[in-house]
Structures are given as C-alpha cells and as structure tokens.
C-alpha positions, 0 to 999 in steps of 0.5 A: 572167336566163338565154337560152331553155332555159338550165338555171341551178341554184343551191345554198345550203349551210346549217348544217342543209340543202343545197338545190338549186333548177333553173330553166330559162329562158323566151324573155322571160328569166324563169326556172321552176323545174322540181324541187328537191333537199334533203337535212340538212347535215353538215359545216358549222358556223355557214355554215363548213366543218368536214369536207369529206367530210361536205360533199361528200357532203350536197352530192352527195345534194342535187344527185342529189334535183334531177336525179332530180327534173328528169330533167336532169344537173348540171354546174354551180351557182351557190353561195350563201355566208354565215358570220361571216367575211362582211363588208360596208362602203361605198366611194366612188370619184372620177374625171374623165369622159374621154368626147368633149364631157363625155358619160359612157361605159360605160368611165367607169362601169366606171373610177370602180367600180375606183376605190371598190373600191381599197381595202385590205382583209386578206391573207386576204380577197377581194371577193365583191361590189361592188355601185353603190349610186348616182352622183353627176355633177358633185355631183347625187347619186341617179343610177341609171345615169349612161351617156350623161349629160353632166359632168366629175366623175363619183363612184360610192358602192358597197357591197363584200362580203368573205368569208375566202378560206380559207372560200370555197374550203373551198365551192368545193372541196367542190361540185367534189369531188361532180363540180360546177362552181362558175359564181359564188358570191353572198351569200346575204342579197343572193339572198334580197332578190332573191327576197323584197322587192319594188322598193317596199319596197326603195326604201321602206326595208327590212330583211330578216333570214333566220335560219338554223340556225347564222346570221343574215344581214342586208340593209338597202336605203335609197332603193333601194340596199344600205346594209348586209349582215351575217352574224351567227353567231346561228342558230336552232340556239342557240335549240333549245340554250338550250331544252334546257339551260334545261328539261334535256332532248334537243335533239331535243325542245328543237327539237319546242317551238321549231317547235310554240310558236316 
C-alpha cells in the first residue's frame, strides 16, 4: 500500500494492449484510481518482445493517454510480466532459530526465506518472486507469520517464480526507452489474483485463469497460499486463427464471431 498522496502507477504489457492504471493513495493506505490509459500493443509476441521500437512506442502512448487523463507526469511504473518463459516451483527451506530463549526474530524468518530460495536454477534465468506459502515451527505446520513464537526448528515452504532474463530486460528496456523508470516488475497472474479473488476463496481453494491474446496465465491458491503459477503460450489470438483458417475467412472477421458468439 502507498503513503497519503502517493502516486503509484502500474503497466501491463500484453500481446494485444498496453495499459496504464494511476492510483493515488489515501491516508488508511487504500489506494483510488484516478485515469487510465490504453493503447493496441505491437511489438510483443506471446508476452515477449519481438521489436523494441514498436514496443517502446505503444508503451509511450499508453502512459501519454494516463497523464492526459490524471493531469499528472509519469516518472515511474511497476510493470507487469507474463511469457512462456515464466516458470513457478516450490521450495523448502530449514533453519535453527537463533533468537535468545527459542523466541522466533524477523531476522529468523528472513534467514529460513534465503534458505528455500537457494536453489539452483539456469544461467540464464533470475527469481522475480519468492512467495511464503507457510512455516512450520518445530513440526506444526499452518503457520502464517511465526515472529515472536517460540522453537528451535524453524522451516518455511515458498513458492519461487523465474522469468528469462534476457525477456525481463528486453521489458524493462522498452519502458526506459518511453522516458519511464522501472520501480519493481510483478507477475501479472499473481496481480490478478490480488485484484479479482477474494481472501475466502483463496483459502477455499481456487483456480484463477486470465486468458489474454497471446497467453494464459495460471494462479492456483490452496488453504491460502499460492501452490502454483503458470503462463501458457495459448492466447485468444490462436482462437481467432482457427476461426479464420477453419471457415476461410479475414482475421478481422474471424475476431468479429469470436467476441459476437464466444
């Protein structure tokens, strides 16, 4: 959550559209949107980047629709990522808790999270997220925050989400090259669920599938928690193809009957 008056702007990049959504932030933390931007998307491929000018300049005029909107000037977004090339796994982590009389420390639960991220993963490859899942002290597991808890084993279950690096820079460069800073780059299922799902049916069980033009991303939450995230190069562009090819006809009226019939 943002302080009173901040300015917090996110970006998602997709196969077919860019958005840009500005919010500003109330004193309890919550935060109003206040103008949008939206534009068609070119340069992008199944949530990659295939030609950076085009990029650069769908993203320029998605921020510029924002700010003429808001009346504010963007300096800088948190960018969503997506792809084939995302990839989500689950880790475990162990550690002795350190703290005086068995008392479990901020710096405990920091230490058992670097244990369940070291792992090894591809040279060319980085972690975009390590996400608690839950802790278990001294073999009780279901343990949501374990700070101030007492024990002397202290594990922590994780899931970990890897992007290609080559990709996520290829993101990153195109918004610096429109004149806009990077602030952090999210995966876009997990801000999806943040924004669509409700704490019941995430604790529930759920599975949440945001079918774009060129992919499919996948968040599935068990007891809470993510258990599993996904990006399948599927999109609703590929079903707009197989209408044209099976009926011969334009793309642009294959799409008209995919959005008039579904």
């Amino acid at each position: 959550m943002g302080k009173d008056g901040e300015i917090i702007v996110g970006l998602d990049i997709g196969t077919t559209k860019i958005c840009a959504i500005v919010a500003e932030a109330d004193a309890e933390g919550r935060l109003r949107v206040t103008g949008i931007g939206s534009t068609p998307s070119k340069g992008l491929r199944k949530g990659v980047v295939v030609d950076m000018e085009s990029t650069v300049e769908s993203i320029s005029k998605a921020i510029e629709a924002a700010e003429e909107m808001t009346n504010v000037e963007i300096e800088s977004v948190f960018s969503g990522i997506a792809g084939g090339h995302i990839k989500g796994f689950n880790s475990r982590g162990v550690i002795p808790v350190s703290g005086a009389g068995g008392e479990i420390t901020d710096d405990d639960v920091k230490r058992v999270i670097e244990s369940a991220k070291a792992v090894s993963i591809p040279m060319d490859r980085e972690v975009i997220h390590v996400i608690p899942q839950e802790y278990i002290v001294d073999g009780h597991d279901g343990v949501r925050d374990p700070k101030g808890m007492t024990g002397v084993r202290l594990e922590a279950e994780v899931h970990i989400v890897t992007g290609a690096i080559a990709s996520a820079q290829n993101i990153i460069k195109s918004i610096n090259r429109a004149g806009i800073d990077v602030e952090d780059i999210v995966l876009e299922p997990l801000a999806s669920s943040m924004a669509a799902l409700t704490e019941d049916e995430k604790k529930n069980g759920v599975i949440l599938i945001d079918i774009g033009g060129g992919t499919s991303d996948v968040v599935v939450y068990v007891n809470g928690a993510i258990r599993h995230t996904d990006v399948l190069s599927v999109g609703g562009d590929h079903i707009t193809n197989d209408i044209a090819i099976a009926l011969k006809i334009p793309i642009s009226k294959a799409e008209d009957i995919k959005k008039k019939y579904g």
